[in-house]
N, C-alpha and C positions, 0 to 999 in steps of 0.2 A: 504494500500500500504506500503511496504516496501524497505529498502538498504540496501546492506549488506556493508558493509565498512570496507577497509583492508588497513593500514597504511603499507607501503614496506619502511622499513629501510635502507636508501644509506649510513650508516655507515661512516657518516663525519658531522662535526659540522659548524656552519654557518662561511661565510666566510666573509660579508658585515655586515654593522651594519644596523638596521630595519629602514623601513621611518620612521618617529617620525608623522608622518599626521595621523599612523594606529596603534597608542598603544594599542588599544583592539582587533584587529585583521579587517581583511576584509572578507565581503560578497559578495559571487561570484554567478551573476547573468548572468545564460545561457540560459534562457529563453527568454528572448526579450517581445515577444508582443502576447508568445506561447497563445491557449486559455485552454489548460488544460495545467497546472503545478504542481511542489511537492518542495517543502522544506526541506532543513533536515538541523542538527545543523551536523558539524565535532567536532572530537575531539577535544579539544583547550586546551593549544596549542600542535603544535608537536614537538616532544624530539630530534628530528633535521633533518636536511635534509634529505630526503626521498617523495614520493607520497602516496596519496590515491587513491585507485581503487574502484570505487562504482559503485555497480551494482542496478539498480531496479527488485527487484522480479516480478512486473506487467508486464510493458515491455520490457524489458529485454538489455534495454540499458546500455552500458558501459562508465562510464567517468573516467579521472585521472587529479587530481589537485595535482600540486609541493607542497610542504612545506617545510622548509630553518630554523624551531626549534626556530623562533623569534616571538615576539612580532604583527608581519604583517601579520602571518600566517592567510588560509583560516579560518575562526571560522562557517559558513555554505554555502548553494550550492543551486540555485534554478533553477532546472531545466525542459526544457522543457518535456511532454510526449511525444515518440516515440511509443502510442500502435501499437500492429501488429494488420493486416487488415486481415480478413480472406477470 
């Protein structure tokens, strides 16, 4: 399985200082209690404000997670499968 991962540049630098709780950044679990899931690491960190757009090659789900170019940014993403039913 794979993701294709596209960092989109909002061309502005952060405007808050980072929580100090997530100096190595945060794991972002969208998955819940899914019984098939995937993992993947993000870039870490991001070069400032802007999203990632991450597609799954399997199932062809789309997600986007913000990123703000600090310290708190996402570092990975665990999320639920969406396979298609045929």
């Amino acid at each position: 399985m794979g993701h294709r991962i596209e960092w989109v540049d909002g061309k502005r630098e952060p405007q808050c200082p980072p929580n100090p709780e997530y100096p190595k950044g945060i794991d972002i679990d969208l998955a819940g209690s899914a019984p098939k899931t995937c993992q993947l690491d993000l870039p870490y960190p991001a070069k400032r404000c802007g999203h990632y757009a991450i597609k799954c090659d399997a199932c062809k789900q789309v997600v986007v997670v913000t990123t703000a170019g600090r310290p708190d940014d996402p570092r990975s993403l665990r999320l639920a499968c969406r396979e298609m039913v045929n």
